[in-house]
C-alpha positions in Angstrom: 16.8 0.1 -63.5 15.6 3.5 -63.9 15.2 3.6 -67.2 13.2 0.3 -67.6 11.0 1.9 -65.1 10.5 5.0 -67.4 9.9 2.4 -70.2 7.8 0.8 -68.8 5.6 3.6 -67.3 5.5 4.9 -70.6 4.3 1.9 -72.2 1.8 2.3 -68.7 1.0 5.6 -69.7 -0.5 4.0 -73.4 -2.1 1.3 -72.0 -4.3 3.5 -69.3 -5.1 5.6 -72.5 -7.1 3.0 -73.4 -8.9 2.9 -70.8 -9.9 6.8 -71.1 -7.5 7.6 -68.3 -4.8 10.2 -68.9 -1.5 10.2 -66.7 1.0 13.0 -66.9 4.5 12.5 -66.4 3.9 15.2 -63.8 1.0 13.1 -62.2 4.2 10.3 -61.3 7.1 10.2 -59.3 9.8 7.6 -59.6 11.6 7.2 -56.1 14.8 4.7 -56.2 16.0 3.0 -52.7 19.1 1.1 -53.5 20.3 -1.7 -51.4 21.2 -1.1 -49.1 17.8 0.8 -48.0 16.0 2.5 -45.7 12.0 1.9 -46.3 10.5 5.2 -46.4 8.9 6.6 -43.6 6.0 8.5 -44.5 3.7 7.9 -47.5 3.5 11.5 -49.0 0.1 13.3 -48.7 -1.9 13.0 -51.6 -0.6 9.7 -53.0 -1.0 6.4 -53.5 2.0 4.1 -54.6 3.4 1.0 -56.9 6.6 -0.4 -55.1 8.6 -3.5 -56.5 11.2 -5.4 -54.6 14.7 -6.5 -56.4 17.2 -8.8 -55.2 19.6 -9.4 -58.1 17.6 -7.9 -60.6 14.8 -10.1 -60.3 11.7 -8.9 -59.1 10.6 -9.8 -55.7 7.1 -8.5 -55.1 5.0 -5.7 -56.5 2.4 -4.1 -54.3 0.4 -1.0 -54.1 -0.5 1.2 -51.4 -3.6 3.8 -51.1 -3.5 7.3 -49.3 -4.3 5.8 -45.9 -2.0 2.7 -45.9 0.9 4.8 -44.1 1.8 1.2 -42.1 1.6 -0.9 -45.3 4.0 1.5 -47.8 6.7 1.9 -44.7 7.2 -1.1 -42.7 4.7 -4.3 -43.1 6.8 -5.8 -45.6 9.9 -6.1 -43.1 8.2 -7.1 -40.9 6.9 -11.0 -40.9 4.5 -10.9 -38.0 3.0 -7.1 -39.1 0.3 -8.6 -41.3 -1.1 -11.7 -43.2 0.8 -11.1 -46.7 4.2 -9.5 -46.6 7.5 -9.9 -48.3 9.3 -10.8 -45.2 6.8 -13.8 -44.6 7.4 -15.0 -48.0 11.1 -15.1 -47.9 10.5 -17.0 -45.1 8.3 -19.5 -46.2 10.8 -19.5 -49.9 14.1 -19.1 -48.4 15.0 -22.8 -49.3 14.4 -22.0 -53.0 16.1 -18.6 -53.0 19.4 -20.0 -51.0 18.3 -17.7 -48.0 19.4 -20.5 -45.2 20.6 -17.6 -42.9 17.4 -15.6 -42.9 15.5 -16.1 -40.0 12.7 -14.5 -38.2 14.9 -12.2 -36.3 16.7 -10.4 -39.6 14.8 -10.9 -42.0 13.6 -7.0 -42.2 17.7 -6.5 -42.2 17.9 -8.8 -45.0 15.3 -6.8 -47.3 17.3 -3.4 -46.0 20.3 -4.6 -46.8 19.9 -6.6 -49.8 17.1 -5.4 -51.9 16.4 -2.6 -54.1 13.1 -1.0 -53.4 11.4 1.4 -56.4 8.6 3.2 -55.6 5.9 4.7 -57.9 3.9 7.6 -56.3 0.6 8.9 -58.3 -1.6 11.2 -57.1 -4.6 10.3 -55.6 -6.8 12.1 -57.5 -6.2 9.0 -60.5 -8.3 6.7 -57.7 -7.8 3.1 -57.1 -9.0 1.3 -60.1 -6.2 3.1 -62.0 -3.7 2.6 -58.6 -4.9 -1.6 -59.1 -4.0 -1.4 -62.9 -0.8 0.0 -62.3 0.2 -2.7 -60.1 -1.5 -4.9 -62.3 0.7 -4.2 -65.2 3.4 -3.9 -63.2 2.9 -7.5 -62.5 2.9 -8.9 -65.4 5.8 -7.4 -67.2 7.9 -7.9 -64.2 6.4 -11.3 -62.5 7.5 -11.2 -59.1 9.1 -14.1 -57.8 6.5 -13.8 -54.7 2.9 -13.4 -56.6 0.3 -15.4 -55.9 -0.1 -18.9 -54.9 2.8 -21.6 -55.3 1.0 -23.1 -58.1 0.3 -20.1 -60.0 4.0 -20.0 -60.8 
């Protein structure tokens, strides 16, 4: 999983060229939570973030995270009642489809812990938000999360 990251920030890195924006490898950290995880408890000063969600290799969810979103990069997304769109919510409301018939309300946050591989992109904030948006942008597309959009975007 690593190395398709690195691929595809690479293939990132080109892309945002054309845009006039120029990303280091130095200017991006790659942070790998294997399930089972623990979410991270502080997002690091001066950085915004790209995480994706696996469950058996297939991507979950992709979101992104500015400097000030502390509450959204460590616990929202195990969280179901923490805000309006999160990944716990969305199991929920899928778990039929995924074969989830155990998750409930009540372990749902364990579920994602426990199950689920969490990779994190951390870039510094200096890049801004419209680069942080097409980071998460591309990430969706190459990876299309299984929890992206509306039902009948899919």
């Amino acid at each position: 999983m690593q190395i398709e990251i690195k691929n595809l920030l690479n293939d990132f890195q080109e892309i945002s060229g054309f845009a006039g924006i120029t990303i280091s490898e130095n200017d991006i950290l790659i942070e790998t939570l294997l399930a089972p995880h623990r979410p991270p408890s502080l997002l690091p000063n001066g950085k915004m973030a790209v995480y994706i969600f696996f469950w058996n290799e297939k991507c979950l969810k992709v979101g992104k995270v500015g400097q000030n979103s502390n509450a959204r990069y460590t616990s929202q997304h195990y969280n179901p009642r923490s805000s309006n769109s999160n990944l716990a919510k969305s199991i929920l409301l899928g778990k039929d489809k995924l074969g989830l018939s155990s998750v409930s309300e009540s372990n749902v946050g364990a579920w994602i812990k426990s199950n689920t591989d969490r990779i994190n992109i951390l870039l510094d904030s200096r890049h801004g938000i419209p680069v942080l948006t097409l980071l998460e942008s591309f990430f969706q597309c190459r990876l299309r999360p299984y929890f992206e959009g509306f039902e009948s975007q899919h």
